[in-house]
Every structure is written in C-alpha cells, then in structure tokens.
N, C-alpha and C positions, 0 to 999 in steps of 0.2 A: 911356443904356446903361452909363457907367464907372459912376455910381454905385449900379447891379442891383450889380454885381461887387464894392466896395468894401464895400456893405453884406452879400454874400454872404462876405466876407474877414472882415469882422468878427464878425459870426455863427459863423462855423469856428475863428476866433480865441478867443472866449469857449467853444466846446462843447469845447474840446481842454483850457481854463481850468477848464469845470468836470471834465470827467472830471479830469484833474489833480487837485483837491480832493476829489474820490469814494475816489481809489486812495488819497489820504493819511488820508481816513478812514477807510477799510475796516482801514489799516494802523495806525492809531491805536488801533481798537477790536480789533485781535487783540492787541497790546501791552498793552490793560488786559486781556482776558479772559486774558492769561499769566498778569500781574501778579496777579487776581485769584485763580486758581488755587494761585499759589504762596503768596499770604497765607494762602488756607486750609490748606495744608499746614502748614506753619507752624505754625499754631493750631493746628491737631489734634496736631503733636509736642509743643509746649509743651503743651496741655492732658495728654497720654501722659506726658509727662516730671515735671508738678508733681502727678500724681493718682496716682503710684507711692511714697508715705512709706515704704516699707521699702525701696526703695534709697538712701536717704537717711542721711547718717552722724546723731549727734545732736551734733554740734559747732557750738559758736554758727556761724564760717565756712555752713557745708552751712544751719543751719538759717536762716540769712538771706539766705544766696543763694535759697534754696528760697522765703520770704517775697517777694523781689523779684522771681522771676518771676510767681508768683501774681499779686502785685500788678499786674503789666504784663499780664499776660493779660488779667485784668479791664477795664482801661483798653480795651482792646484792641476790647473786645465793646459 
C-alpha cells in the first residue's frame, strides 16, 4: 500500500515538472514570435530608409553611411 502512494507522489511530482516545462515553453515561443516581429520591422524601416536616395545628402559622410546600411541589410537577408 505505501508504495501505491509513493509512486502516486512521484507521478504528480514529475506532471507538475512537466507542466512546469510546457509554461516555459509556451513562454519561450511568445518571446521569439516578439523577437521575430520586431526583426521584421526593422527590415522593413531599414529597407524604407536606404531605398529613399533623395533624402539622402551627396556627401561622402551620408553617402557611406547610406553604403553601410545597404550593406547590413543585405547581410541581414
């Protein structure tokens, strides 16, 4: 009979274990789907930002900073 109950404690001990590891991954996976969303933001501003050449000054400064994002976008994709 104690050990119906022990192995019944342990059974209830591991389902509370796993739930435990269900909630941290449900929370895990809304933390990349943030993360992901805000990546694409991102992208889309920097793509917005380096595919606008007339607001762009023509000074070497502007025209290389403008080079480096390009270039990092790229990378990016």
């Amino acid at each position: 009979m104690a050990k119906v109950k022990i192995n019944e404690r342990t059974v209830e001990g591991l389902q509370l274990e796993i739930d435990h590891h269900k909630k941290d991954k449900q929370s895990a996976l809304r933390d990349n789907d943030a993360l992901r969303q805000e990546n694409m933001m991102l992208k889309e501003l920097l793509t917005d930002i380096t595919s606008r050449d007339e607001c762009w000054n023509d000074t070497v400064e502007t025209k290389t900073l403008l080079w480096r994002l390009k270039n990092m976008l790229n990378n990016l994709n």
